[in-house]
C-alpha positions as CSV (number, residue, x, y, z in Angstrom):
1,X,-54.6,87.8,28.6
2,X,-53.5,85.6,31.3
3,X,-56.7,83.4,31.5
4,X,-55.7,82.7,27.9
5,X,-52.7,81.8,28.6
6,X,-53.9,79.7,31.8
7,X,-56.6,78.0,29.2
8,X,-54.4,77.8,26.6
9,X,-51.7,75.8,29.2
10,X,-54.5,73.5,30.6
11,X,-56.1,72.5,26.9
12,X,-52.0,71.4,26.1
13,X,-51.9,69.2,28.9
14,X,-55.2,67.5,28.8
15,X,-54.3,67.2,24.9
16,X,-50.8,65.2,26.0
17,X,-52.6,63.2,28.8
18,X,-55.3,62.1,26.3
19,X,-52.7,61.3,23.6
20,X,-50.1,59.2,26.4
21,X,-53.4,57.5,27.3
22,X,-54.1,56.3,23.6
23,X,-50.7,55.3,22.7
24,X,-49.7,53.6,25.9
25,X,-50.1,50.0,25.5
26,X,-51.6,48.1,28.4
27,X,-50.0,45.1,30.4
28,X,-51.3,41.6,30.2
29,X,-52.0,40.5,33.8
30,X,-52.4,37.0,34.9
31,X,-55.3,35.4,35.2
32,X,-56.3,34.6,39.1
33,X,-58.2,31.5,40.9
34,X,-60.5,32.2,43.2
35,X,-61.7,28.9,44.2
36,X,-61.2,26.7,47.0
37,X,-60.8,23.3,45.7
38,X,-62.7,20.5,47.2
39,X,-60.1,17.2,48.4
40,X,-61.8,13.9,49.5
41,X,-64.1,11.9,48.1
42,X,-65.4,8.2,48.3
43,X,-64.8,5.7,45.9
44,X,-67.9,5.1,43.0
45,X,-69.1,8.8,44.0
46,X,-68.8,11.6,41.6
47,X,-66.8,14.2,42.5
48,X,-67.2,17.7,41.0
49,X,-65.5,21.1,41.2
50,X,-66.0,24.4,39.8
51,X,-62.4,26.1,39.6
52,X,-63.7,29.5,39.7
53,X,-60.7,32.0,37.7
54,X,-61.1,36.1,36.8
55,X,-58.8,37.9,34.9
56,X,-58.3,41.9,35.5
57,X,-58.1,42.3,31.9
58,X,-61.9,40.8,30.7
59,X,-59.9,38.7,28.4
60,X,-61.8,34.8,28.0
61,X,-60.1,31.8,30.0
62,X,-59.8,28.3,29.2
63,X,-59.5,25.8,31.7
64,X,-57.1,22.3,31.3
65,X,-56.0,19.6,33.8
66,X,-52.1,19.7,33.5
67,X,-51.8,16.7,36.0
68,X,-54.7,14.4,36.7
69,X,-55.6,10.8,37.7
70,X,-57.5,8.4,34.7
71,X,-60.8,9.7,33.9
72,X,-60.5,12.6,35.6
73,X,-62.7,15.7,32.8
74,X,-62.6,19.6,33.1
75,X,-64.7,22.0,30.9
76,X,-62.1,24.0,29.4
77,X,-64.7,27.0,28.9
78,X,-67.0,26.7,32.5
79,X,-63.8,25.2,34.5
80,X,-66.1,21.8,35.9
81,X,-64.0,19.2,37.0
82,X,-65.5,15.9,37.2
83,X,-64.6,12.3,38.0
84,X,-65.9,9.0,39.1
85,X,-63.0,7.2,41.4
86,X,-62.4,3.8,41.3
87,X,-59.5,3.3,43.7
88,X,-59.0,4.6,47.2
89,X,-55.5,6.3,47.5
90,X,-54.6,10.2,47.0
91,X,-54.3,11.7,44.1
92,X,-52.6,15.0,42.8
93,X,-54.5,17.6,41.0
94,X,-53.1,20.5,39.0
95,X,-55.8,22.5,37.2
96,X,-54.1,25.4,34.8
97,X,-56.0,28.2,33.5
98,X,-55.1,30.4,30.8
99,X,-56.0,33.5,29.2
100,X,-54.1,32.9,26.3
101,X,-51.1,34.5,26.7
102,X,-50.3,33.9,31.0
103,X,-51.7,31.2,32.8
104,X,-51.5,29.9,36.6
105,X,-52.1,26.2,38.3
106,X,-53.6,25.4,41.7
107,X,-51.9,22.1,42.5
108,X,-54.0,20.3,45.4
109,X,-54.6,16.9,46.3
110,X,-57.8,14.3,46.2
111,X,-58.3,11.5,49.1
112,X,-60.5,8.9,48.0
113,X,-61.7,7.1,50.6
114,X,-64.1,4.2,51.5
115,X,-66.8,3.5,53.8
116,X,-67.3,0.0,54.1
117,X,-67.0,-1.9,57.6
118,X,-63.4,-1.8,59.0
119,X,-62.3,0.5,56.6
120,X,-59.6,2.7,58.0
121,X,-59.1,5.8,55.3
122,X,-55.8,7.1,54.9
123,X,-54.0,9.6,56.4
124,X,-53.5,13.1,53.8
125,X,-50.1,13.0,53.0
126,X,-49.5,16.5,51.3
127,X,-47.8,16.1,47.7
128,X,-45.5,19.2,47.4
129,X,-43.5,20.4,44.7
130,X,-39.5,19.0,45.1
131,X,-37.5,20.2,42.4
132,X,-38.0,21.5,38.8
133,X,-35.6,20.3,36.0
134,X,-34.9,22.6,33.2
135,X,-33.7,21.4,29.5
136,X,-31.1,22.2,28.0
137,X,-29.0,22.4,31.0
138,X,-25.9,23.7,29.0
139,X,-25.9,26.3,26.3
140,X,-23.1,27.3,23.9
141,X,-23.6,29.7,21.8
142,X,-21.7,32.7,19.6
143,X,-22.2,36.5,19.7
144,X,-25.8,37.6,18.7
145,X,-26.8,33.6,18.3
146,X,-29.9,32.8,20.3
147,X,-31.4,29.3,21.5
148,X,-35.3,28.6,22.9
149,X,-35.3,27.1,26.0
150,X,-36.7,23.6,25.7
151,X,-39.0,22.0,28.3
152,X,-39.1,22.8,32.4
153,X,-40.8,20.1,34.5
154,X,-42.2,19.7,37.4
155,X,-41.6,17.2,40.4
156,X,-43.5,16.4,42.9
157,X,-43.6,14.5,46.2
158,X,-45.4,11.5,45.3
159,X,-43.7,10.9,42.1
160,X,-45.3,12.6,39.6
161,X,-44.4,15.3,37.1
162,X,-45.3,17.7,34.6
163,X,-44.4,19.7,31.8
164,X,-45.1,23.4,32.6
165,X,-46.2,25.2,30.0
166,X,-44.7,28.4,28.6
167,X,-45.3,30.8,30.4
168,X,-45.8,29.2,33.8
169,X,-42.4,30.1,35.1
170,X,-40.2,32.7,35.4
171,X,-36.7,33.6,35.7
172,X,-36.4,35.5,39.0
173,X,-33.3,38.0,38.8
174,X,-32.9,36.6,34.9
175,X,-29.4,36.4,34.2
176,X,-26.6,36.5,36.5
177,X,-24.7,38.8,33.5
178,X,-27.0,40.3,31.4
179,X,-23.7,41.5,29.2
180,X,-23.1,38.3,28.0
181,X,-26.1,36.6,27.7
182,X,-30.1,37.7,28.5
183,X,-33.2,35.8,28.4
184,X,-36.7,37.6,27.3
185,X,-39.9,36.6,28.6
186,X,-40.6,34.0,25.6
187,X,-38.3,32.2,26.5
188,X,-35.4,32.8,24.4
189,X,-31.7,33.1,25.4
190,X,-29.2,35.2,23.9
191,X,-25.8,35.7,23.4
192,X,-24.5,39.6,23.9
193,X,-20.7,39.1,24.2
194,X,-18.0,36.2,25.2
195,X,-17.9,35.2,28.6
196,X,-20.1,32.8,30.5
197,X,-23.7,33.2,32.3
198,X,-26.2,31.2,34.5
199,X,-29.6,31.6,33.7
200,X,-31.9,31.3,36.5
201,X,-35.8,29.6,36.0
202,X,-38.0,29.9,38.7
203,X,-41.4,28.0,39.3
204,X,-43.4,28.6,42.6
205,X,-40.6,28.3,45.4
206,X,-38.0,26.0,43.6
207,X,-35.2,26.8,40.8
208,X,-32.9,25.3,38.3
209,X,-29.9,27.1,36.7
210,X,-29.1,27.3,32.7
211,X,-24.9,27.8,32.3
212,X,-24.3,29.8,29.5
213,X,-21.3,30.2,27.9
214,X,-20.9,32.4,24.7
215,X,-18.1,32.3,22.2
216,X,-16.5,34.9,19.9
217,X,-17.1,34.2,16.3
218,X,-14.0,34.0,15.2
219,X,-12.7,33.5,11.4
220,X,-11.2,29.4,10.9
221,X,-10.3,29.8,7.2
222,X,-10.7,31.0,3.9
223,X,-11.5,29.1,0.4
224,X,-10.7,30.2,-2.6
225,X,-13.0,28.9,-5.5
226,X,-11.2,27.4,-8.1
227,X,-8.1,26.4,-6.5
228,X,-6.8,25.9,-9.8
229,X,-6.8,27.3,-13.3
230,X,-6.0,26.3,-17.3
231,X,-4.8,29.4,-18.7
232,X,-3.8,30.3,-22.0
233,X,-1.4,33.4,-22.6
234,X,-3.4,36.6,-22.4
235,X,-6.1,34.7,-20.3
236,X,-8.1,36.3,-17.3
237,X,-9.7,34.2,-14.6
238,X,-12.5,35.7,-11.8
239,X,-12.4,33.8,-8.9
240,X,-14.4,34.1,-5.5
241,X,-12.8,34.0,-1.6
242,X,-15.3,32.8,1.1
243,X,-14.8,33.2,4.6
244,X,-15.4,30.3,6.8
245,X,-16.5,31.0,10.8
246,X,-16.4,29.3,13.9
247,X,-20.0,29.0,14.2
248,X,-20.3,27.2,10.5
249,X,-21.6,30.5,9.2
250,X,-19.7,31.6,5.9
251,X,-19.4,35.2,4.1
252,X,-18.5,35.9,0.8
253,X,-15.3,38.3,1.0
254,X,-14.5,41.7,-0.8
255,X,-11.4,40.5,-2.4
256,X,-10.2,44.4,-2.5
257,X,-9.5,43.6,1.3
258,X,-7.4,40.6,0.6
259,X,-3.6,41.0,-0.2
260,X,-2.2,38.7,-3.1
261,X,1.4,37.0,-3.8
262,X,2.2,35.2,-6.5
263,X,5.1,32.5,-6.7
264,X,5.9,33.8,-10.4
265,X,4.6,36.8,-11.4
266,X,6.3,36.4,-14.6
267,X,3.7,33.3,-15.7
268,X,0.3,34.7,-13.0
269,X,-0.4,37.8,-11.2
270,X,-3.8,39.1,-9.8
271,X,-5.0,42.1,-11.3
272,X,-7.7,44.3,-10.5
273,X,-11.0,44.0,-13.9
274,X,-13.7,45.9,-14.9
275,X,-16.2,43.4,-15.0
276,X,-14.7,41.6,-11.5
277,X,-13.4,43.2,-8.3
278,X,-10.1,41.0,-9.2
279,X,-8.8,38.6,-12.1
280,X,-5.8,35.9,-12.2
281,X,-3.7,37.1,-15.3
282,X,-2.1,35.0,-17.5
283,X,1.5,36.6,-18.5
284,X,3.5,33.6,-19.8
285,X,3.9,29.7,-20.1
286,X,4.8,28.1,-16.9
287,X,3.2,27.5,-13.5
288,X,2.8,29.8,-10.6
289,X,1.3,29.9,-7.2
290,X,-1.5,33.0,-6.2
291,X,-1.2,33.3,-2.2
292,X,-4.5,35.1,-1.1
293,X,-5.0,36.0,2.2
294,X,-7.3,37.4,4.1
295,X,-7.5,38.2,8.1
296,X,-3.9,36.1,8.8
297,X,-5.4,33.3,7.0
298,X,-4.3,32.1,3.5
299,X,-5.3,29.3,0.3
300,X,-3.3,29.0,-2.9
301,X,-4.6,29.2,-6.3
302,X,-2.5,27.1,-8.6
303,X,-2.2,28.6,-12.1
304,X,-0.8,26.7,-15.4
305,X,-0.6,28.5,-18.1
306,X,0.6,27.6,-21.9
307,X,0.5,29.3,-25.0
308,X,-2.4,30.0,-26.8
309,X,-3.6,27.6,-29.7
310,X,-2.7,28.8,-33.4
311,X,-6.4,29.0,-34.9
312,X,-6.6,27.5,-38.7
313,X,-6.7,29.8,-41.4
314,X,-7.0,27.1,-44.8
315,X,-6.5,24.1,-46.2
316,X,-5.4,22.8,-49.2
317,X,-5.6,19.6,-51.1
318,X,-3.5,17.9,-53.4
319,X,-3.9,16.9,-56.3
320,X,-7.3,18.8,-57.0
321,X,-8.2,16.0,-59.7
322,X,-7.6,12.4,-59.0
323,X,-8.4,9.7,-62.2
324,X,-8.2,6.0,-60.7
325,X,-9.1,2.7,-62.1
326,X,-12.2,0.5,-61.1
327,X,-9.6,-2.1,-59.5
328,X,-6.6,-0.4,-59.5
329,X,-4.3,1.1,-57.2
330,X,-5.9,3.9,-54.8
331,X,-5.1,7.5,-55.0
332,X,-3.9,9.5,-52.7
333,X,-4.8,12.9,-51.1
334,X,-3.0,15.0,-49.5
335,X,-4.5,18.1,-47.0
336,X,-2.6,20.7,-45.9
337,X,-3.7,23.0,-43.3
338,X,-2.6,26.6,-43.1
339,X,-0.4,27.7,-41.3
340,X,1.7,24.8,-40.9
341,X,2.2,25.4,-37.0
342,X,-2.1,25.4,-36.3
343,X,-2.7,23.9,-32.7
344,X,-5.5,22.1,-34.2
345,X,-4.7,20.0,-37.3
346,X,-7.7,17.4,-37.5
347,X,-9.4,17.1,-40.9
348,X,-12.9,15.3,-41.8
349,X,-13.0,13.4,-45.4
350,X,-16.4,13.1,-47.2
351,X,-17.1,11.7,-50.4
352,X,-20.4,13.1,-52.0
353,X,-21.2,10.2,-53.9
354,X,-19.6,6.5,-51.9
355,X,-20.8,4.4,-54.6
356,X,-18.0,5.9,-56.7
357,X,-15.2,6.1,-54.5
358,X,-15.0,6.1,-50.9
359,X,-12.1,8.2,-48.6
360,X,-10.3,7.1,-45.6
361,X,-7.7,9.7,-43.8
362,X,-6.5,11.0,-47.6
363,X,-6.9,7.1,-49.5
364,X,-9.7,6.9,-52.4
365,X,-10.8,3.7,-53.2
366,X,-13.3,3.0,-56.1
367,X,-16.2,1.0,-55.6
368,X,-16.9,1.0,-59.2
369,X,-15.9,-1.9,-60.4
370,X,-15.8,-2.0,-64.1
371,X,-18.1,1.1,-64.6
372,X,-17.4,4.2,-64.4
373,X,-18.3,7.4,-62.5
374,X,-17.1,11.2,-60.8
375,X,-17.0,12.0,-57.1
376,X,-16.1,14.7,-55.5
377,X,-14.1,14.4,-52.1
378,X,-14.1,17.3,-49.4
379,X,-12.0,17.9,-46.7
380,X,-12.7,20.0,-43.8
381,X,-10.8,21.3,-41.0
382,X,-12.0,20.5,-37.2
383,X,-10.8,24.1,-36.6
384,X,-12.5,26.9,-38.4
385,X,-14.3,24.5,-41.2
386,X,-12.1,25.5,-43.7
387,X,-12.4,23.3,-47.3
388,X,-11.1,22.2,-50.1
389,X,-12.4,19.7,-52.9
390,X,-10.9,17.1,-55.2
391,X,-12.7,15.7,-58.1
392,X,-12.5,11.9,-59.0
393,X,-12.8,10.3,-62.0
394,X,-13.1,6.7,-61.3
395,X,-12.2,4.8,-64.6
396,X,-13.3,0.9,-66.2
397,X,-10.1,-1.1,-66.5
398,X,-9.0,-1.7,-69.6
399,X,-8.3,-5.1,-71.2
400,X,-4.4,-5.5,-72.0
401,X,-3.5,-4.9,-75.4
C-alpha cells in the first residue's frame, strides 16, 4: 500500500514538472560577439573582418553597420566587413547585430595609415562614447495616457553619432516612481497616477533622464446639444449633455445623473420619457431657461415656446357660379377657410381651362373675348388641401340696344 502511494506521489510530480516545463515560456537572450575586431589598415588596401556573433537561443542573426565611414559593406547574413580606404585618418566603427528582437554593437576604431617615404602615421586616439541624448526630454501626460519614447542617440568622442536602435538600451532602475508613471521594455511610458517621475535610459556607461509629469483628468465643461429649442404647446424635446475633459477626451453623459432647473417651469421643465432618458416639456407660451448641470459644472438650454398652430378644417368659396362678360368687369371670389382663427390661411387658385378665364388671389378675368366658354376655378388650402370650386360662365358682350 505504501509503494502505491510513494508511486502514485512521484508520477504527480513528474506530471506537474513536465506540464510547468511545457507552459513556461522561455526568455529571449541577447545575442553575443565573439570576435576581436581588426583596427589599422593602409590606405588603397582592402580591409576585411569577420564579426563573429552566437546567440544562446539558435535563433538566425543579421549583421548591419550602425556607424561607418563611405564605402564601408557588411554581409548582413555572414557578418563580412569590407572596405577599400582612401584617406589616412581614424575612423569609428559600430557593427550591430540582431536576432531580431535584442541586438548588441561593438564600437571600435580603424587607423588607416600610409607607407610612403616620410610618412609619419598617426597616433590611435580612442573614440569613446560622451553622452547619449534622449527625445522627448519632457512628457505630460494624463492618468492611463501612454507616449513611445522617440529616438536615443549616441555621441561620441570624435564627433560622430548615432541613432540606437530599439532595443539597444535600457533603463537601469526604470522609473524613479513607478506609482505615477512606468516604462516597459518597448519602450513605452505610462501614466499610473498624478505626480511627477524621471525616467532613466541607459546605454553602455552613460545616461539621460525623461521628467515625467502626469495630470489628473479632470472634467472642464459640459455641452448641451441644442442649446436652444422652438416649442409648441404640448411639445417634447430630447436633448444630449457631453462631457468635455482636460485631456480633449469627451463622454457622452447619463443625463439621469445631471440635476435640472428651469427659469420658468410654468412655460419648460425637464421631464423624464419613455423613448429618451429625459425630455424638455413644453407647458405654456413664453420663454424659460433649463439649467443642467453636471459634476459642479452647468450650460443653459433656452426654450421658446408658443401656441400650437390651428390646423385647417375647410374652405369655402363664394359665389359658387360666377357669369362674366368677354370684356367686362371681373368677378370676384371670395375663399373662406374654416375655422376663421387657422394658423395657416394661404390658399392656391387654379383655373382648369385659362383660355376661358384666368384667376389671380380671388379676381377672374376672361380671356374670351367675344366668344364664349365655362371654367371651372379651384381653390385649395396650403394647410390640409381642403377645396372648393366655382363654375364660370364667361359670356359674348352684347351690342347695346
Amino acid at each position: 500500500m505504501l509503494n502505491k502511494k510513494i508511486l502514485t506521489l512521484i508520477f504527480v510530480v513528474a506530471f506537474v514538472t513536465l506540464l510547468i516545463g511545457c507552459l513556461a515560456q522561455p526568455t529571449n537572450q541577447v545575442p553575443v560577439i565573439t570576435s576581436i575586431p581588426i583596427t589599422a589598415v593602409e590606405v588603397g588596401e582592402t580591409y576585411t573582418y569577420y564579426v563573429n556573433a552566437t546567440d544562446p537561443d539558435g535563433d538566425t542573426l543579421a549583421y548591419t553597420l550602425a556607424l561607418k565611414p563611405k564605402g564601408m559593406t557588411i554581409n548582413s547574413a555572414t557578418g563580412l566587413v569590407k572596405w577599400t580606404p582612401t584617406k589616412i585618418g581614424n575612423y569609428h566603427i559600430i557593427v550591430k547585430v540582431s536576432d531580431g528582437d535584442l541586438d548588441i554593437t561593438q564600437s571600435f576604431t580603424i587607423v588607416v595609415s600610409d607607407e610612403s617615404p616620410g610618412y609619419t602615421p598617426p597616433c590611435p586616439t580612442p573614440v569613446t562614447l560622451t553622452k547619449i541624448v534622449v527625445v522627448p526630454k519632457v512628457m505630460t501626460l494624463f492618468v492611463k495616457q501612454s507616449e513611445t519614447i522617440v529616438s536615443v542617440t549616441a555621441h561620441y568622442s570624435d564627433g560622430t553619432t548615432f541613432v540606437i536602435d530599439q532595443p539597444g538600451y535600457d533603463y537601469g532602475n526604470g522609473s524613479d516612481d513607478d506609482s505615477v508613471a512606468e516604462v516597459s521594455v518597448s519602450h513605452v511610458v505610462t501614466a499610473v497616477t498624478e505626480g511627477t517621475a524621471t525616467i532613466t535610459v541607459m546605454y553602455e556607461d552613460k545616461t539621460d533622464t525623461i521628467a515625467v509629469t502626469v495630470k489628473a483628468i479632470l472634467l472642464d465643461s459640459i455641452v448641451v446639444d441644442p442649446d436652444k429649442m422652438d416649442l409648441k404647446v404640448g411639445d417634447r424635446e430630447p436633448f444630449t449633455v457631453t462631457a468635455h475633459y482636460n485631456d480633449e477626451s469627451t463622454a457622452d453623459i447619463d443625463l439621469r445623473n445631471c440635476s435640472y432647473e428651469s427659469s420658468d417651469p410654468l412655460v419648460a421643465t425637464v421631464v423624464a420619457s419613455r423613448t429618451h432618458v429625459k425630455v424638455v416639456s413644453a407647458n405654456g407660451v413664453g420663454t424659460a431657461t433649463i439649467t443642467v448641470k453636471y459634476g459642479g459644472i452647468e450650460d443653459t438650454i433656452e426654450v421658446e415656446v408658443s401656441e400650437p398652430p390651428i390646423a385647417v378644417t375647410g374652405v369655402t368659396l363664394e359665389p359658387t357660379t360666377l357669369t362674366i362678360t368677354g370684356w367686362g368687369v371681373p368677378g370676384i371670389l371670395v375663399a373662406t377657410i374654416i375655422p376663421a382663427n387657422a394658423t395657416n390661411k394661404s390658399v392656391i387658385w387654379d383655373s382648369s381651362d385659362p383660355t376661358v378665364a384666368s384667376v389671380l388671389n380671388g379676381q377672374v378675368t376672361s380671356n374670351m373675348g367675344g366668344r364664349t366658354g365655362t371654367t371651372t376655378i379651384t381653390v385649395t388650402t396650403a394647410d390640409g388641401g381642403f377645396t372648393d370650386t366655382c363654375l364660370v360662365t364667361v359670356e359674348p358682350v352684347l351690342p347695346p340696344s
